[in-house]
mmCIF file of the N, C-alpha and C atoms, coordinates in Angstrom:
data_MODEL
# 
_entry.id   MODEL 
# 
loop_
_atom_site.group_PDB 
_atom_site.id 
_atom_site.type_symbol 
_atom_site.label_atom_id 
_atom_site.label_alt_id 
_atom_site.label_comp_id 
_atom_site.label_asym_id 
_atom_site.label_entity_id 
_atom_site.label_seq_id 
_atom_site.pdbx_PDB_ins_code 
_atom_site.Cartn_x 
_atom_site.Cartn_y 
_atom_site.Cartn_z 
_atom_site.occupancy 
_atom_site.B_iso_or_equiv 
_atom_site.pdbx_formal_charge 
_atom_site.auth_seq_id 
_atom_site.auth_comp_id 
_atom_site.auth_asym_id 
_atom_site.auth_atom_id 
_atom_site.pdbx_PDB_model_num 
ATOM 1   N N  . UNK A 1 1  ? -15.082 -8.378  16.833  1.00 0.00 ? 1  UNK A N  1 
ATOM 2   C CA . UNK A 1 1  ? -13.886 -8.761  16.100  1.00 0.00 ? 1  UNK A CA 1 
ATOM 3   C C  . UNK A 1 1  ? -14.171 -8.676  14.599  1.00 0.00 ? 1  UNK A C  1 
ATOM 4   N N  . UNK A 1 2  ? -13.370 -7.856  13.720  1.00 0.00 ? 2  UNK A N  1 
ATOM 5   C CA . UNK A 1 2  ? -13.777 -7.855  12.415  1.00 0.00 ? 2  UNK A CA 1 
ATOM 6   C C  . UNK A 1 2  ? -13.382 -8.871  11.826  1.00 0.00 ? 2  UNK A C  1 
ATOM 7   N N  . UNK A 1 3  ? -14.424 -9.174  10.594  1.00 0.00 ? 3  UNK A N  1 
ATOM 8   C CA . UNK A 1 3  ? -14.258 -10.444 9.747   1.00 0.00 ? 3  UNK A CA 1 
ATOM 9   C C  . UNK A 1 3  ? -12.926 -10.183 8.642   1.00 0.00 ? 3  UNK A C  1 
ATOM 10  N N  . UNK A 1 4  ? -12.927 -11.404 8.158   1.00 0.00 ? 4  UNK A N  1 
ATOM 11  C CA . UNK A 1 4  ? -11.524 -11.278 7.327   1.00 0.00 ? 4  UNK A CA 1 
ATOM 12  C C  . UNK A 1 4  ? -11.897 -10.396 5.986   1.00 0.00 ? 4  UNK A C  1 
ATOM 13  N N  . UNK A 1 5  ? -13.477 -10.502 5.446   1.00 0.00 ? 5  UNK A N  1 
ATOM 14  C CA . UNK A 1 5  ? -13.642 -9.024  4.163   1.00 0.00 ? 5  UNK A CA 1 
ATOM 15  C C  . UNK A 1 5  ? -13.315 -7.555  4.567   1.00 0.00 ? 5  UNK A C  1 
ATOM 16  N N  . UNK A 1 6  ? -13.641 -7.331  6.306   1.00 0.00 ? 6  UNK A N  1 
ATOM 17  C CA . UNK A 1 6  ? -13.216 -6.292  6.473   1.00 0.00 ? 6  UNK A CA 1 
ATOM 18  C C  . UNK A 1 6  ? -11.769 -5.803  6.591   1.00 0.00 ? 6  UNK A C  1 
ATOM 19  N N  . UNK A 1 7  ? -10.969 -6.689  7.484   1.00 0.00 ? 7  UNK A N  1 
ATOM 20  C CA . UNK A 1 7  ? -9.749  -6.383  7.659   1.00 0.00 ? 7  UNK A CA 1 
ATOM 21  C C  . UNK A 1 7  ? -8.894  -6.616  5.742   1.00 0.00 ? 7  UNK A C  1 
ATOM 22  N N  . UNK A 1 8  ? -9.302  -7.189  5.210   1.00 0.00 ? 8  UNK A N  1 
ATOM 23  C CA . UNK A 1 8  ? -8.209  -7.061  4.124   1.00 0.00 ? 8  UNK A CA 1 
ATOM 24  C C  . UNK A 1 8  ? -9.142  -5.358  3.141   1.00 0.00 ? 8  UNK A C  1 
ATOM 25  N N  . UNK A 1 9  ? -10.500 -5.334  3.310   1.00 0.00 ? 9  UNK A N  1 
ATOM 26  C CA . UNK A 1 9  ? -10.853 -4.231  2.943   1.00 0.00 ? 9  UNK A CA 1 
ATOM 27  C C  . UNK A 1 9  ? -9.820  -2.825  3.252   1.00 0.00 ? 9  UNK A C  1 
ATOM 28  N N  . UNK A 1 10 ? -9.926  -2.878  4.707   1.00 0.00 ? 10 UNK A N  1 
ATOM 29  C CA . UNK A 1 10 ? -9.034  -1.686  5.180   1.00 0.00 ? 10 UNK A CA 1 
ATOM 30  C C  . UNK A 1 10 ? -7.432  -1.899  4.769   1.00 0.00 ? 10 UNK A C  1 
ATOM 31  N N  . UNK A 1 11 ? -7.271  -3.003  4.889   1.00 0.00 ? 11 UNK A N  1 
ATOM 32  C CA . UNK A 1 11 ? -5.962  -2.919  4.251   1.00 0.00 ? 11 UNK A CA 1 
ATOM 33  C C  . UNK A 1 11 ? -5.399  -2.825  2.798   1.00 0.00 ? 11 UNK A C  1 
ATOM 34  N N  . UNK A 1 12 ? -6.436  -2.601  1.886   1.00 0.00 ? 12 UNK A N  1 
ATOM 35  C CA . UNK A 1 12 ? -6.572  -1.936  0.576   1.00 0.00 ? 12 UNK A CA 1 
ATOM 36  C C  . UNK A 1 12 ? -6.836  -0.535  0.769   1.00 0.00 ? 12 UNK A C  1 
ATOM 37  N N  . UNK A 1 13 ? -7.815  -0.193  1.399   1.00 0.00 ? 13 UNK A N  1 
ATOM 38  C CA . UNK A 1 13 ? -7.613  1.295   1.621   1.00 0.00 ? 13 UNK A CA 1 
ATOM 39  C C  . UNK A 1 13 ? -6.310  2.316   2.060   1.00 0.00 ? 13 UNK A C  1 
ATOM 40  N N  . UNK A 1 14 ? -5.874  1.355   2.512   1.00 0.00 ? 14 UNK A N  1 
ATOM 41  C CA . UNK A 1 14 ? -4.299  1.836   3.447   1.00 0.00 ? 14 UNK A CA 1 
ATOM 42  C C  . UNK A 1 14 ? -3.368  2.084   2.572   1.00 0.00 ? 14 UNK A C  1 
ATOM 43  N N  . UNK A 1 15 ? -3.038  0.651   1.850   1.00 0.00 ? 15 UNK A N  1 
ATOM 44  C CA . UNK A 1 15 ? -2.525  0.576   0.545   1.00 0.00 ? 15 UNK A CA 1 
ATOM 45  C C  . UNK A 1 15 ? -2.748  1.606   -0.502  1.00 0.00 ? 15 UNK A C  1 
ATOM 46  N N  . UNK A 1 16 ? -3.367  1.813   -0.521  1.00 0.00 ? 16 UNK A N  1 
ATOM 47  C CA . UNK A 1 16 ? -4.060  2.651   -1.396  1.00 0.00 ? 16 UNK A CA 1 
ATOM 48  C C  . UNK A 1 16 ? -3.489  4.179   -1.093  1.00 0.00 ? 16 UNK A C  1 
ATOM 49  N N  . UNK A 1 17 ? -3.733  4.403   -0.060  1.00 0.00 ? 17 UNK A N  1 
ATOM 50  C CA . UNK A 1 17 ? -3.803  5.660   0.685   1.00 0.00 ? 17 UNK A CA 1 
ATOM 51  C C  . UNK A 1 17 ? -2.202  5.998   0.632   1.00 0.00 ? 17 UNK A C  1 
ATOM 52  N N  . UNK A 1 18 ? -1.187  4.802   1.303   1.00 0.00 ? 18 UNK A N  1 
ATOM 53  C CA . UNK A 1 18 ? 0.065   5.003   1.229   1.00 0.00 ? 18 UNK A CA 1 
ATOM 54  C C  . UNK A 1 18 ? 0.655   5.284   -0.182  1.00 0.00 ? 18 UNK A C  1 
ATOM 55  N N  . UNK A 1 19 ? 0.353   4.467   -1.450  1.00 0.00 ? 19 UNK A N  1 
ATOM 56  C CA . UNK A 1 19 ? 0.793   4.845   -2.843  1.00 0.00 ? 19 UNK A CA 1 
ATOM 57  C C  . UNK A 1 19 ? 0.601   6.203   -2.869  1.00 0.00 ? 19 UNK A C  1 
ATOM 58  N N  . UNK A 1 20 ? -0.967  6.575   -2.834  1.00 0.00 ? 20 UNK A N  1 
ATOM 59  C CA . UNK A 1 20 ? -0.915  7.960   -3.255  1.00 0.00 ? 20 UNK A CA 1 
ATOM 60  C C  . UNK A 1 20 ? 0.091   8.903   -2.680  1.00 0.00 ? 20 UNK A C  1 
ATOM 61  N N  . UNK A 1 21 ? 0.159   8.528   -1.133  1.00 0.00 ? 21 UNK A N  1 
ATOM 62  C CA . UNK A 1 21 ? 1.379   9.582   -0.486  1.00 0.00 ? 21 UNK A CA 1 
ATOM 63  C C  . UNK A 1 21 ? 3.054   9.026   -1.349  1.00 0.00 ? 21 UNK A C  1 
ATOM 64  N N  . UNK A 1 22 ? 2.773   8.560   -1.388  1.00 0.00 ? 22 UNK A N  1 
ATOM 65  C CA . UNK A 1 22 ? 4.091   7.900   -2.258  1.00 0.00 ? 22 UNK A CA 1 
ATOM 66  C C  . UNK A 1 22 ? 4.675   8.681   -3.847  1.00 0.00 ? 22 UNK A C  1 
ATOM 67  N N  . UNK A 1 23 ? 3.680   8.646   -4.165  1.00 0.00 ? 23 UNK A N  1 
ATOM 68  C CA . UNK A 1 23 ? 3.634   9.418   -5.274  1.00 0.00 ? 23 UNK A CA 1 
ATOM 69  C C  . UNK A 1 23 ? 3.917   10.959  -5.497  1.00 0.00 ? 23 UNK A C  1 
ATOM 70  N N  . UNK A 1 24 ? 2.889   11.658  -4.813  1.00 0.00 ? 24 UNK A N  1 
ATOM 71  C CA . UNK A 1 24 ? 3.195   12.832  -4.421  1.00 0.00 ? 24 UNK A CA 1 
ATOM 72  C C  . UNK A 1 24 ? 4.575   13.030  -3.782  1.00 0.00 ? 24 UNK A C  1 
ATOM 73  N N  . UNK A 1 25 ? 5.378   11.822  -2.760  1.00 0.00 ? 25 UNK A N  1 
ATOM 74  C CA . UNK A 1 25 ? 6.645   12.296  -2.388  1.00 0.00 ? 25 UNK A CA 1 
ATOM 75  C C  . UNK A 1 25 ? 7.730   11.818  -3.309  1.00 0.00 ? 25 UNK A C  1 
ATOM 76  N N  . UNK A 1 26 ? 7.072   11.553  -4.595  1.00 0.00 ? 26 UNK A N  1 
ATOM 77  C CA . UNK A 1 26 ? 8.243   10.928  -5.821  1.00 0.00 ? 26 UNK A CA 1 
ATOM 78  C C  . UNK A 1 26 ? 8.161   12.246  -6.296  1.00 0.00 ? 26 UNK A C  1 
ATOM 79  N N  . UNK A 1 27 ? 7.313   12.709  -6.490  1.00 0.00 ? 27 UNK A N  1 
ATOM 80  C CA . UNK A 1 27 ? 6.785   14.072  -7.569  1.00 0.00 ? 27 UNK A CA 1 
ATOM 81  C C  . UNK A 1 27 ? 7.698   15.463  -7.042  1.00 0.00 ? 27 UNK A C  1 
ATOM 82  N N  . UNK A 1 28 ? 7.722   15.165  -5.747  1.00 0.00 ? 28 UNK A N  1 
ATOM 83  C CA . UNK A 1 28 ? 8.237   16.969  -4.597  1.00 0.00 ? 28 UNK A CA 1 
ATOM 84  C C  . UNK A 1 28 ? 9.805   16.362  -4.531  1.00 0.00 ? 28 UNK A C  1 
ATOM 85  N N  . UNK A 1 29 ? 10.178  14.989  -5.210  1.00 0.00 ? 29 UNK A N  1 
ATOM 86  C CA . UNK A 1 29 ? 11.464  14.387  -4.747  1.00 0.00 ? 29 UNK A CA 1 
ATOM 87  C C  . UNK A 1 29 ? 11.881  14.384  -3.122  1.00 0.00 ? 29 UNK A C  1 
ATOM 88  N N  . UNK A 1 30 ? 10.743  13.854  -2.428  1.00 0.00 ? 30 UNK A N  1 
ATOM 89  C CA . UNK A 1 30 ? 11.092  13.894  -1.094  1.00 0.00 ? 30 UNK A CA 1 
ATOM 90  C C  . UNK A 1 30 ? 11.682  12.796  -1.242  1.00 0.00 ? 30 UNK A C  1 
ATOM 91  N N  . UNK A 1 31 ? 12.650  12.394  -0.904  1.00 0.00 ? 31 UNK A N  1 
ATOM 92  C CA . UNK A 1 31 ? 13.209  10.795  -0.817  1.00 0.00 ? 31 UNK A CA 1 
ATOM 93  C C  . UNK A 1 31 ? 13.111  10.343  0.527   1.00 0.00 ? 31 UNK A C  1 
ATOM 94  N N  . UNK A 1 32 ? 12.815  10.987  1.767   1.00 0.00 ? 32 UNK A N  1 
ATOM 95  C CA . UNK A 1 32 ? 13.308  10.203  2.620   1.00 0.00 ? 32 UNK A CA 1 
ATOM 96  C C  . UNK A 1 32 ? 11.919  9.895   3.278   1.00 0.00 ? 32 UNK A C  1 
ATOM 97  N N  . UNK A 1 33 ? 11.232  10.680  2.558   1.00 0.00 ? 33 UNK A N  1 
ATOM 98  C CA . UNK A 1 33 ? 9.328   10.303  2.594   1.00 0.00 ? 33 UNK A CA 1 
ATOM 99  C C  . UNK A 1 33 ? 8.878   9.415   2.158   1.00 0.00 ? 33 UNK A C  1 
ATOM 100 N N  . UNK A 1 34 ? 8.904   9.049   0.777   1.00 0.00 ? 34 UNK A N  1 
ATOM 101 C CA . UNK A 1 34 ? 8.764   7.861   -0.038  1.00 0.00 ? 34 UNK A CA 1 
ATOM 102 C C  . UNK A 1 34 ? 9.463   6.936   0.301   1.00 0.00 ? 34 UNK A C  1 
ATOM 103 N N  . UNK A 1 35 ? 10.585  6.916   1.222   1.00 0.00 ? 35 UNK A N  1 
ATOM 104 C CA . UNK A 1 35 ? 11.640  5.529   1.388   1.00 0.00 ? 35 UNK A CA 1 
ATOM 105 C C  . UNK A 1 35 ? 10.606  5.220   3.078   1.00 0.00 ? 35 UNK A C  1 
ATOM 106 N N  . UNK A 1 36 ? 10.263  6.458   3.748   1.00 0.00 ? 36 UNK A N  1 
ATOM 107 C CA . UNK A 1 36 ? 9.439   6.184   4.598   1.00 0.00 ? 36 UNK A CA 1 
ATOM 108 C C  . UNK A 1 36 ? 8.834   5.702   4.442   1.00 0.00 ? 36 UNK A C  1 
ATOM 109 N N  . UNK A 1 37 ? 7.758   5.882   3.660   1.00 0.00 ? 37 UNK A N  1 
ATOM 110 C CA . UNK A 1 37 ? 6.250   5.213   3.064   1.00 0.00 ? 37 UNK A CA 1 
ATOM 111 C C  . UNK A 1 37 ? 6.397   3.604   2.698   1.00 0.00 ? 37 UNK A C  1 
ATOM 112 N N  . UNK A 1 38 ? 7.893   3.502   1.790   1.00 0.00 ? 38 UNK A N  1 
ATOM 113 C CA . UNK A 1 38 ? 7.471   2.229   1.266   1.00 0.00 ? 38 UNK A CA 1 
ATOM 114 C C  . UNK A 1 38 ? 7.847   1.456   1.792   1.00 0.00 ? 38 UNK A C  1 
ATOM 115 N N  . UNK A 1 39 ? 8.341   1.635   3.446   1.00 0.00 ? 39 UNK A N  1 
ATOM 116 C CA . UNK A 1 39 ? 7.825   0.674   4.202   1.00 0.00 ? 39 UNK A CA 1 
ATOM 117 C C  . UNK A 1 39 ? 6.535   -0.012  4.827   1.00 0.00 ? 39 UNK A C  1 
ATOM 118 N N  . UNK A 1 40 ? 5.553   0.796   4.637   1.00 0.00 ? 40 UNK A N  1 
ATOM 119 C CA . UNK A 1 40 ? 4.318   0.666   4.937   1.00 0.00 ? 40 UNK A CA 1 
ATOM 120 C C  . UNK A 1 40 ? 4.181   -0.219  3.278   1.00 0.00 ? 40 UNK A C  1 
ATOM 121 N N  . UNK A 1 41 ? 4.210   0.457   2.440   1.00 0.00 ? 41 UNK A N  1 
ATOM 122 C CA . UNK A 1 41 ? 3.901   -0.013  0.967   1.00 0.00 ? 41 UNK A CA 1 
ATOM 123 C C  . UNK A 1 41 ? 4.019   -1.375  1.331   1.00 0.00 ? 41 UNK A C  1 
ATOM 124 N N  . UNK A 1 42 ? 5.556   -1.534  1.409   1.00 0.00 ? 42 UNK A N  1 
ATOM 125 C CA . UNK A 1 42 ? 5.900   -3.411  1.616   1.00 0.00 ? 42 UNK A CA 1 
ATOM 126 C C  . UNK A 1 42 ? 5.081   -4.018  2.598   1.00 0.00 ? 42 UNK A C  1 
ATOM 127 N N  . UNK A 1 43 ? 4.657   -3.498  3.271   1.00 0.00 ? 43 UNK A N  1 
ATOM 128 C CA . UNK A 1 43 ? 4.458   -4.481  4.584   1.00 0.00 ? 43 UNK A CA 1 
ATOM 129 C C  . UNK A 1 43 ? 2.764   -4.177  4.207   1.00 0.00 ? 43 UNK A C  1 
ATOM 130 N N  . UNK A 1 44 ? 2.093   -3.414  3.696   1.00 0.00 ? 44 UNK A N  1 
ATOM 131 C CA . UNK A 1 44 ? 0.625   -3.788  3.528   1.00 0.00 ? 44 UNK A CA 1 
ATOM 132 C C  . UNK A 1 44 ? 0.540   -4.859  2.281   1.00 0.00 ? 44 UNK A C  1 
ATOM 133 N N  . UNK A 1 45 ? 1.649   -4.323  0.973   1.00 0.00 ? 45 UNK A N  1 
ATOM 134 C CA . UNK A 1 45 ? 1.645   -5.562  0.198   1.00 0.00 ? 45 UNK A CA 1 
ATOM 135 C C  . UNK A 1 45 ? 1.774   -6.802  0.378   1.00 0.00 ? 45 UNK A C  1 
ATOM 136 N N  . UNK A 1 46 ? 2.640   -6.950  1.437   1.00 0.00 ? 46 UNK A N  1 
ATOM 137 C CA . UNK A 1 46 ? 2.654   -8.543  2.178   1.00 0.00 ? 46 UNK A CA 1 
ATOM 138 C C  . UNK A 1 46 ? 1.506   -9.124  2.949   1.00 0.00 ? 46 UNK A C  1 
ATOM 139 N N  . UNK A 1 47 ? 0.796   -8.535  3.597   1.00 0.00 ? 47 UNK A N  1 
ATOM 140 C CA . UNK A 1 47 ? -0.181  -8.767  4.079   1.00 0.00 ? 47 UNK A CA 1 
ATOM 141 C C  . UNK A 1 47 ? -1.567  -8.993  3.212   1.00 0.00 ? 47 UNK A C  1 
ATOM 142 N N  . UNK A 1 48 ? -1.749  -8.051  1.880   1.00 0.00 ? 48 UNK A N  1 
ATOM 143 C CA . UNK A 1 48 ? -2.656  -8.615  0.726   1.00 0.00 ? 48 UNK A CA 1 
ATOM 144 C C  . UNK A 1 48 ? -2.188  -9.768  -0.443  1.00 0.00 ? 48 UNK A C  1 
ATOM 145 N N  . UNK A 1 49 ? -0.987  -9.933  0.157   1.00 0.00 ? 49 UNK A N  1 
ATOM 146 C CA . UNK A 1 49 ? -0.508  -11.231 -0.871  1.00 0.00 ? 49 UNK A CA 1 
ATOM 147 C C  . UNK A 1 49 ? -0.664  -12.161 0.155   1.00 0.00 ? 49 UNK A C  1 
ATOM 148 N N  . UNK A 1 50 ? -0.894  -12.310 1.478   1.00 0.00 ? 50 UNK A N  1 
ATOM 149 C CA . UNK A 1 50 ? -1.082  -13.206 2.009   1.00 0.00 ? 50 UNK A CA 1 
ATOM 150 C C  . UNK A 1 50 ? -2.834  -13.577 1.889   1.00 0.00 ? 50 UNK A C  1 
ATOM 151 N N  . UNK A 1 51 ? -3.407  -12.240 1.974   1.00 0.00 ? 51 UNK A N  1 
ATOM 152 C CA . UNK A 1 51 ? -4.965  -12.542 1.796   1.00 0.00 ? 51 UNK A CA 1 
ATOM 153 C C  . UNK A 1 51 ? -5.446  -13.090 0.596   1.00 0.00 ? 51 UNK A C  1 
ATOM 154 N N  . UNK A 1 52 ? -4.221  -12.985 -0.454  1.00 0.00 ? 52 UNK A N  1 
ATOM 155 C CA . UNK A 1 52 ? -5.098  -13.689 -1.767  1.00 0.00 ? 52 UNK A CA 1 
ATOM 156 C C  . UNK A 1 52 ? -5.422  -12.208 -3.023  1.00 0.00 ? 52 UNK A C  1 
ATOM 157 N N  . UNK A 1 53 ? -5.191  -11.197 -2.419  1.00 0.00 ? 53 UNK A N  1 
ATOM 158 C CA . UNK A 1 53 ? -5.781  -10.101 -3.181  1.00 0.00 ? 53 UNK A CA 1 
ATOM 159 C C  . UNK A 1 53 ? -4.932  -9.960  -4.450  1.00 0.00 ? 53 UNK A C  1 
ATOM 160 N N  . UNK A 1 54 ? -5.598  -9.843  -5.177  1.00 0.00 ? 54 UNK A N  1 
ATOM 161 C CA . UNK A 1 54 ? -4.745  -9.813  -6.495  1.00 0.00 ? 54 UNK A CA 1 
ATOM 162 C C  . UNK A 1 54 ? -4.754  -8.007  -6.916  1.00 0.00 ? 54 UNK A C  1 
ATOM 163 N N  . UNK A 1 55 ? -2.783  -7.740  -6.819  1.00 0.00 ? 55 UNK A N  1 
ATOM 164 C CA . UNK A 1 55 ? -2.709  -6.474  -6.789  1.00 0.00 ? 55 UNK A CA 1 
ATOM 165 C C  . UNK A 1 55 ? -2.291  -6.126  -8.202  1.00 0.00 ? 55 UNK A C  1 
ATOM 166 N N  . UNK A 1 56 ? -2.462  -6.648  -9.257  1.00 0.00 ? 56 UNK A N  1 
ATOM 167 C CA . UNK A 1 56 ? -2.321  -6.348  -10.401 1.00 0.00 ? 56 UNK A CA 1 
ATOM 168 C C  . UNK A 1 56 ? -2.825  -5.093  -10.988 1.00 0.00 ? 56 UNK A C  1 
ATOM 169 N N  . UNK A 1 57 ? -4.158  -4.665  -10.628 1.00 0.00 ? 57 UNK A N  1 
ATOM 170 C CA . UNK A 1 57 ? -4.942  -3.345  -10.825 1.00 0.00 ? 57 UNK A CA 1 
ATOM 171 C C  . UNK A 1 57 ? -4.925  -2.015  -9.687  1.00 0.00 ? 57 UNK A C  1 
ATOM 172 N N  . UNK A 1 58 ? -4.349  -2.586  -8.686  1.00 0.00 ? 58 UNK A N  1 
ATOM 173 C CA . UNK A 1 58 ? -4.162  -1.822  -7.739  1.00 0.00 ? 58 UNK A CA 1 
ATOM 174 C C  . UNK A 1 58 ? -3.089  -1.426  -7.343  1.00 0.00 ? 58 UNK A C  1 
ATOM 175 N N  . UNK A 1 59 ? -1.758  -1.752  -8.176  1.00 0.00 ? 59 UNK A N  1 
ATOM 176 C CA . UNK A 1 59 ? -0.478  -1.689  -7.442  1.00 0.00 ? 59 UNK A CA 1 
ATOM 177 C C  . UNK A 1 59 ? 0.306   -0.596  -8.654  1.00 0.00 ? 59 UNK A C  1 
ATOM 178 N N  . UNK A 1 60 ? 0.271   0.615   -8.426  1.00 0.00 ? 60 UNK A N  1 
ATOM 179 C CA . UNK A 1 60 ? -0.061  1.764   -9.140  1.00 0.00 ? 60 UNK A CA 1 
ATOM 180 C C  . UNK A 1 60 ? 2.138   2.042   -9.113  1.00 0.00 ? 60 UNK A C  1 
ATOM 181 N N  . UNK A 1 61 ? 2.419   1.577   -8.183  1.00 0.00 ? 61 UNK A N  1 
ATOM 182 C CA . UNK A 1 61 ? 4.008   1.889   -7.555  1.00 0.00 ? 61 UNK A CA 1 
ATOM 183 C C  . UNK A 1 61 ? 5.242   0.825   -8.102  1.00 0.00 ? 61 UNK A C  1 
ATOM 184 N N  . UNK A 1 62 ? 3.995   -0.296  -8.297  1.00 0.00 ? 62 UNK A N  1 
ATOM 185 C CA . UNK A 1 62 ? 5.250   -1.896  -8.980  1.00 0.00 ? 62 UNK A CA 1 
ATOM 186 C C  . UNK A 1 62 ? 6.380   -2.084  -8.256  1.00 0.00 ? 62 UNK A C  1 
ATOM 187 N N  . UNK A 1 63 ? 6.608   -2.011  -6.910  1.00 0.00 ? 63 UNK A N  1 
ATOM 188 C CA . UNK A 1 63 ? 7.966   -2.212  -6.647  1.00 0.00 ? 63 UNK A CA 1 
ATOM 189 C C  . UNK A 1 63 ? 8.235   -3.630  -5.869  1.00 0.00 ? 63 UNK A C  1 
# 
């Protein structure tokens, strides 16, 4: 069973991973990609605001 450094680890990576796709589908104006994505966006951000992670340096999207 992973510990709680790992699971909020991966869930920065995810985060992470989803902005960047996010971005790139702001850039090609995919809209219905990025409206895809930032459901993941929201719902990993909720989950690192529950862990305590402070997304101030990491939250590249601000929404």
């Amino acid at each position: 069973m992973p510990n709680t450094l790992e699971v909020t680890k991966d869930a920065i990576e995810q985060f992470q991973k989803v902005q960047k796709h996010m971005l790139v589908a702001k850039e090609e104006n995919a809209k219905r990609t990025y409206e895809s994505l930032k459901d993941d966006y929201l719902a990993l951000k909720a989950i690192l605001n529950v862990a305590g992670v402070n997304l101030t340096d990491i939250d590249k999207i601000k929404e």
